[in-house]
C-alpha atoms as a printed R data frame, in Angstrom:
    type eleno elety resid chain resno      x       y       z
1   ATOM     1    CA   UNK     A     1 71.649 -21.402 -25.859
2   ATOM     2    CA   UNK     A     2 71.195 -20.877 -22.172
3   ATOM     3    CA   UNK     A     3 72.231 -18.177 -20.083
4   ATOM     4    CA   UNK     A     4 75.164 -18.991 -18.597
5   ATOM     5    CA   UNK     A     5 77.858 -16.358 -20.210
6   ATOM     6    CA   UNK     A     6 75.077 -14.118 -20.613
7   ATOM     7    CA   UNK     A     7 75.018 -14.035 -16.884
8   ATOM     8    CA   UNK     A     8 78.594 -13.841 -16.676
9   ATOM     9    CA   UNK     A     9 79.403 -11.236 -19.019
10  ATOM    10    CA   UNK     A    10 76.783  -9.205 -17.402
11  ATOM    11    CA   UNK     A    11 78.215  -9.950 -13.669
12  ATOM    12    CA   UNK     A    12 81.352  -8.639 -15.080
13  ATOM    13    CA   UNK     A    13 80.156  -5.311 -16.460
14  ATOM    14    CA   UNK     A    14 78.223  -3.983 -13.441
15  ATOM    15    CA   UNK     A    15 81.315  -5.386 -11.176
16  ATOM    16    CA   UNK     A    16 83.194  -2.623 -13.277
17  ATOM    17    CA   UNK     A    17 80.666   0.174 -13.178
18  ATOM    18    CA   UNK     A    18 80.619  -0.213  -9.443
19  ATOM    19    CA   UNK     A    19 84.148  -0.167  -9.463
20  ATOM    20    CA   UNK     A    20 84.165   2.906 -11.642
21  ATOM    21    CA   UNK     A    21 81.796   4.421  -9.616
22  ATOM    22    CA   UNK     A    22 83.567   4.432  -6.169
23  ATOM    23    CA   UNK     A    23 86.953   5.405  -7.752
24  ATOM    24    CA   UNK     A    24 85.018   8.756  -8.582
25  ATOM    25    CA   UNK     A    25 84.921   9.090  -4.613
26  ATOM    26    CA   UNK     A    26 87.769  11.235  -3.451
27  ATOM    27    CA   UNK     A    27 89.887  11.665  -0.028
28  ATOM    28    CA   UNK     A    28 88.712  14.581   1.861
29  ATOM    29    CA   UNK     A    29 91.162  17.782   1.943
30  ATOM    30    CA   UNK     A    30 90.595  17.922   5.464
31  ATOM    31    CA   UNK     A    31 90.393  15.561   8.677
32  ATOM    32    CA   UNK     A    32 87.003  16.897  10.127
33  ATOM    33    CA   UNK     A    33 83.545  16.420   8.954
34  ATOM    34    CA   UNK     A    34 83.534  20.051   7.642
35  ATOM    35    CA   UNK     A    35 86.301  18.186   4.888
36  ATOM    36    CA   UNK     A    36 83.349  16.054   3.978
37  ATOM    37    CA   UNK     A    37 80.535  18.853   2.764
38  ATOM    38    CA   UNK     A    38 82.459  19.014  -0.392
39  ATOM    39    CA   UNK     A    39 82.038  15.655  -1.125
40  ATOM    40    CA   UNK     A    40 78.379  15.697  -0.236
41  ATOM    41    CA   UNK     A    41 77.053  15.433  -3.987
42  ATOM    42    CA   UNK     A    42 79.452  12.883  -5.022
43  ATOM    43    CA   UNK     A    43 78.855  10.493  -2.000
44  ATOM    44    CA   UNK     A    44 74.599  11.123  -2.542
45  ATOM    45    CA   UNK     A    45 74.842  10.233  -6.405
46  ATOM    46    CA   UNK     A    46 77.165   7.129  -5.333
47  ATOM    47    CA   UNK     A    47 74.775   6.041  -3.050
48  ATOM    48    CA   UNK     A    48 71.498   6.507  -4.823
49  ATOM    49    CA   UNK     A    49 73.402   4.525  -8.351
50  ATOM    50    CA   UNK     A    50 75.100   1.872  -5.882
51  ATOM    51    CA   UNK     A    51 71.422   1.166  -5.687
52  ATOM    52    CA   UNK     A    52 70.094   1.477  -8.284
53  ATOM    53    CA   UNK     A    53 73.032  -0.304  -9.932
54  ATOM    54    CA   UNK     A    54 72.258  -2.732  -7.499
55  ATOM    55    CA   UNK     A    55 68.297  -3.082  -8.150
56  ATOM    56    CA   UNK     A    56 69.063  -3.558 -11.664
57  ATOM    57    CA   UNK     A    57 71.338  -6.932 -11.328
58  ATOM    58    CA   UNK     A    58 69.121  -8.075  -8.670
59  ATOM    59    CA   UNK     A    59 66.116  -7.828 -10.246
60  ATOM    60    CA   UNK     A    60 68.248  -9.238 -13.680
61  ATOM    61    CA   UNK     A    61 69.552 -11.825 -11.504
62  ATOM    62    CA   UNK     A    62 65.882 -13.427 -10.932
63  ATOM    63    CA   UNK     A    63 64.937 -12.795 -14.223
64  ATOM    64    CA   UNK     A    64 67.357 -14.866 -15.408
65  ATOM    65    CA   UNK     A    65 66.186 -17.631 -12.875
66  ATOM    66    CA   UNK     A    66 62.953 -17.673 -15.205
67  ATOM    67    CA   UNK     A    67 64.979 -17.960 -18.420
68  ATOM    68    CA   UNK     A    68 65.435 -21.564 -20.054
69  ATOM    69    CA   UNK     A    69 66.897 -20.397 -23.657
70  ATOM    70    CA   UNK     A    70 68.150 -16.913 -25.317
71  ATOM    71    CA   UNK     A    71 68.964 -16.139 -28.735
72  ATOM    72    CA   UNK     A    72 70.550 -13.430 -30.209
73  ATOM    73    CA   UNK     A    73 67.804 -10.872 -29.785
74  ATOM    74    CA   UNK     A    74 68.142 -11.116 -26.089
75  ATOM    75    CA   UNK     A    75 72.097 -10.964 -26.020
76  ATOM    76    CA   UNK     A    76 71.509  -7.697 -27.944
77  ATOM    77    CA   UNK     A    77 68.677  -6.145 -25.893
78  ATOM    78    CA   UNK     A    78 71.468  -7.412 -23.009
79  ATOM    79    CA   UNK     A    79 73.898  -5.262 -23.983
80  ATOM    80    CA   UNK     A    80 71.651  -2.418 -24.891
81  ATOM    81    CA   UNK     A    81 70.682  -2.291 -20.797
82  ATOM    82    CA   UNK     A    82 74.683  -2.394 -20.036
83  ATOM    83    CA   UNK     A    83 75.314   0.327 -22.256
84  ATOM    84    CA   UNK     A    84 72.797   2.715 -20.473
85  ATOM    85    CA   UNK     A    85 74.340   0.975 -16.822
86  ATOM    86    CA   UNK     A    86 77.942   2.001 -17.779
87  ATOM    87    CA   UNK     A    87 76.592   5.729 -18.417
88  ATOM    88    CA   UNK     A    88 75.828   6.050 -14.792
89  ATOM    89    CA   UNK     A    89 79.501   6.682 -13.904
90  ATOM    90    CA   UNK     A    90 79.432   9.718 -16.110
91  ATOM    91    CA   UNK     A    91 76.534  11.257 -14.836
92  ATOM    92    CA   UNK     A    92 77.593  11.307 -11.112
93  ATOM    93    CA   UNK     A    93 80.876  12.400 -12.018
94  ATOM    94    CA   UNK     A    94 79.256  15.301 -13.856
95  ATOM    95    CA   UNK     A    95 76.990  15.730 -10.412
96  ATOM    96    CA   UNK     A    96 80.299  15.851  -8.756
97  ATOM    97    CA   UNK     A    97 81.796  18.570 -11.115
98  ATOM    98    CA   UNK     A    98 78.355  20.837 -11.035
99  ATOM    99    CA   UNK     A    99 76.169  19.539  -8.194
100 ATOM   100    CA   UNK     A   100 72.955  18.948  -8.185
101 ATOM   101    CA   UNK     A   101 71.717  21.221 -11.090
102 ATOM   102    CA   UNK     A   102 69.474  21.080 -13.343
103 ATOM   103    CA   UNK     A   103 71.428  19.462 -16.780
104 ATOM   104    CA   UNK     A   104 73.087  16.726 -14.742
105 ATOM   105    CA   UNK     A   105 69.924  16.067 -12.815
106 ATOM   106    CA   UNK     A   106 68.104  15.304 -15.756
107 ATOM   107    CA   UNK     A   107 70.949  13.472 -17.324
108 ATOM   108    CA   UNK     A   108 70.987  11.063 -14.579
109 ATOM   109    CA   UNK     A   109 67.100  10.433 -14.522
110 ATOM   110    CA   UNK     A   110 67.586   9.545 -18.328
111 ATOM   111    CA   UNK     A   111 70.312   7.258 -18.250
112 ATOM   112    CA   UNK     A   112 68.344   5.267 -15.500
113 ATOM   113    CA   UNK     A   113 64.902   5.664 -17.328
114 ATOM   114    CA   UNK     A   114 66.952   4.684 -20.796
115 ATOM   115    CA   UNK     A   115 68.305   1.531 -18.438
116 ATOM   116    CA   UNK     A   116 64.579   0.937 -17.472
117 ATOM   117    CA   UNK     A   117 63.742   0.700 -20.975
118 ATOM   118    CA   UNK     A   118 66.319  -1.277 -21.681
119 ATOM   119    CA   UNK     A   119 65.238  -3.808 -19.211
120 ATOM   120    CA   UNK     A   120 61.630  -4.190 -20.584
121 ATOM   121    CA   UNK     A   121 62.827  -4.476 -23.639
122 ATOM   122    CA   UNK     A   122 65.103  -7.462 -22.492
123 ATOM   123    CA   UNK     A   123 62.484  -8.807 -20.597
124 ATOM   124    CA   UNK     A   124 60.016  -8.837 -23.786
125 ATOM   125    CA   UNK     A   125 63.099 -10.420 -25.578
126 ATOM   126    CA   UNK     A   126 63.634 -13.362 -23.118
127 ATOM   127    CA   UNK     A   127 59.821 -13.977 -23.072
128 ATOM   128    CA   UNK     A   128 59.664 -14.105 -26.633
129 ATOM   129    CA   UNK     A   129 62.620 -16.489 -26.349
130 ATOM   130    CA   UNK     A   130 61.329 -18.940 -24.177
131 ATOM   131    CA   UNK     A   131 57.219 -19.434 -25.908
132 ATOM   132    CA   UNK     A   132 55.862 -15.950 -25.379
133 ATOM   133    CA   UNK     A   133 53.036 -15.203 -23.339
134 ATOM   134    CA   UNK     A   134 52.706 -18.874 -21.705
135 ATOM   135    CA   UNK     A   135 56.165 -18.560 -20.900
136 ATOM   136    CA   UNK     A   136 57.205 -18.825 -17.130
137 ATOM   137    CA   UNK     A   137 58.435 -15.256 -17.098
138 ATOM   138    CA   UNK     A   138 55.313 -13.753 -18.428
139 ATOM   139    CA   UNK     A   139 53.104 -15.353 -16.216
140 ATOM   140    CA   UNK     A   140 55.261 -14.195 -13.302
141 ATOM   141    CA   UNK     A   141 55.388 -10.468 -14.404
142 ATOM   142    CA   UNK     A   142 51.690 -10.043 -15.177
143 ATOM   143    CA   UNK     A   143 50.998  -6.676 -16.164
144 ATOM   144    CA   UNK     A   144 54.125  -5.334 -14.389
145 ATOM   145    CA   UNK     A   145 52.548  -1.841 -12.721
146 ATOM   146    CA   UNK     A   146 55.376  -1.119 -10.846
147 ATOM   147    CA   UNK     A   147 57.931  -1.321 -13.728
148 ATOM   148    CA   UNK     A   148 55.455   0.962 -16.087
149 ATOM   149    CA   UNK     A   149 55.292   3.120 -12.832
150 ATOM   150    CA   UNK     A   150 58.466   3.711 -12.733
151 ATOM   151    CA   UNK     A   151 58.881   4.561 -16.307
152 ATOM   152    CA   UNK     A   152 56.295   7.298 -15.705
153 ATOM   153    CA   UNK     A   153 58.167   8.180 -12.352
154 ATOM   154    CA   UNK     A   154 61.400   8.840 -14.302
155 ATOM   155    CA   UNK     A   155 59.793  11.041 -16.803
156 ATOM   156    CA   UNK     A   156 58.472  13.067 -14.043
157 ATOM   157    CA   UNK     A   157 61.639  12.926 -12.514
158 ATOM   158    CA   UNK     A   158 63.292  14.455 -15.894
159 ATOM   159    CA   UNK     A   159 60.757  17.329 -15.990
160 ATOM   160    CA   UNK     A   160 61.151  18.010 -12.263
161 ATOM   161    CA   UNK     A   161 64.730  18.669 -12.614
162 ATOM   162    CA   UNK     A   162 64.521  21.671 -14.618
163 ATOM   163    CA   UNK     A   163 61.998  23.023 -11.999
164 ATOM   164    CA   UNK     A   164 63.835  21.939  -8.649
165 ATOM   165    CA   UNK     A   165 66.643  19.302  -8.890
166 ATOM   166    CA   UNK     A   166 66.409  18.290  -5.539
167 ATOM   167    CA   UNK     A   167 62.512  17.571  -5.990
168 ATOM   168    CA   UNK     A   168 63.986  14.912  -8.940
169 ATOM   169    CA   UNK     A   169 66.357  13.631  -6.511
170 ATOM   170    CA   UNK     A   170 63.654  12.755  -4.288
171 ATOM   171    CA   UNK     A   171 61.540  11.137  -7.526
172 ATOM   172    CA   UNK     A   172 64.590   8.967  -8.075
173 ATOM   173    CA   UNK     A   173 64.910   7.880  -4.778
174 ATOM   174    CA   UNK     A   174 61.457   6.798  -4.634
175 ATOM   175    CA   UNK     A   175 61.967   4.579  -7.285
176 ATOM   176    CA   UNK     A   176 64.625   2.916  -5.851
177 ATOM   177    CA   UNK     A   177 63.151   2.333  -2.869
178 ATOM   178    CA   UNK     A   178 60.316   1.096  -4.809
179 ATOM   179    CA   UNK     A   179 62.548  -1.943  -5.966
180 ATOM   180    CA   UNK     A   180 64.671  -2.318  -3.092
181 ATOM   181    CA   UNK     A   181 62.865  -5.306  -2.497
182 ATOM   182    CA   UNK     A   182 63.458  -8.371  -5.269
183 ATOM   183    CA   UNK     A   183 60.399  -8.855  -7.403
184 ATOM   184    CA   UNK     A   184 58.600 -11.271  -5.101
185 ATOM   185    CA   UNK     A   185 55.953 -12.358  -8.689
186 ATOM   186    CA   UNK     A   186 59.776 -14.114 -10.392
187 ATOM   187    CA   UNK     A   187 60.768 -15.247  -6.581
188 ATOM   188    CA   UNK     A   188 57.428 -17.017  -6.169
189 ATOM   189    CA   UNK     A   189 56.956 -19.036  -9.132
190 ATOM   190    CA   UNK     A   190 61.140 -19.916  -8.908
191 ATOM   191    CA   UNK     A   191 59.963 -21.201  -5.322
192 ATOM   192    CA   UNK     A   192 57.084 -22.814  -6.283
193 ATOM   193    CA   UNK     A   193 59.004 -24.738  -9.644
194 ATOM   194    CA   UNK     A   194 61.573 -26.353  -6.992
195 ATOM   195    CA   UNK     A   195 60.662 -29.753  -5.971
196 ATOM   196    CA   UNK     A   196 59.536 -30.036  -2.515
């Protein structure tokens, strides 16, 4: 099998958790920027998961690039990353409802290290898939330092937020902007396979 509705059907789920996401925003109560303090937390956890959201299908999106064939395994350890993707609505809707305390805090860096998981675990799937250690994606990842960074990041994150949330916050956003660039190992070797 190739990729192709793999791709789609994943397009289609983060186009929904994105959608999900910024109907959580609400209309002020007010017309001045005092209205807006209110909706501070919501509009920083949209932000920081519009992101992330966004770091995960980019970073999906090239992975995919490197991907001849996938088998069942990999549509399961697909939908296993979606699952912990569509959580991320929740968890900034419970931001919304407490702020930025400690439970929710922690919830959120779970669901994204749980979605980080999730993505090595589909990545190990589609190299498995497509001839293991000699395939192209495995060569292109290497030994992957910053995705087992982030992992640990994450954790820390986790454990921070029952200390100071905002201190997780800041852990989380580090890891985001850690990725806010595509994975320039999967963009190389695409480059390089195109015929000049």
């Amino acid at each position: 099998m190739n990729s192709t509705r793999l791709e789609a059907f994943t397009d289609g789920v983060i186009a929904i958790v994105i959608t999900i996401m910024v109907l959580e925003l609400h209309v002020p109560h007010g017309a001045d920027l005092a209205a807006l303090k209110a909706q501070t937390p919501i509009l920083l956890a949209y932000v920081l998961s519009y992101v992330n959201v966004g770091i995960f299908w980019n970073n999906h999106y090239h992975m995919l690039h490197m991907t001849d064939k996938v088998n069942g395994a990999v549509l399961w350890a697909n939908l296993n990353l979606l699952f912990w993707l569509t959580l991320v609505p929740f968890v900034i809707r419970w931001i919304d409802e407490t702020g930025f305390t400690t439970a929710p805090v922690a919830a959120y860096g779970v669901v994204l290290a749980l979605a980080a998981i999730g993505y090595v675990v589909l990545q190990r799937q589609i190299i498995a898939a497509n001839g293991g250690p000699d395939s192209r994606l495995a060569k292109a990842l290497g030994n992957d330092v910053k995705g087992k960074l982030s992992l640990v990041l994450y954790g820390s994150g986790v454990a921070l937020a029952f200390v100071a949330p905002w201190m997780a916050i800041a852990v989380y956003v580090a890891v985001a902007l850690m990725w806010l660039i595509p994975d320039r190992r999967i963009e190389e070797r695409i480059k390089s396979a195109r015929p000049r």
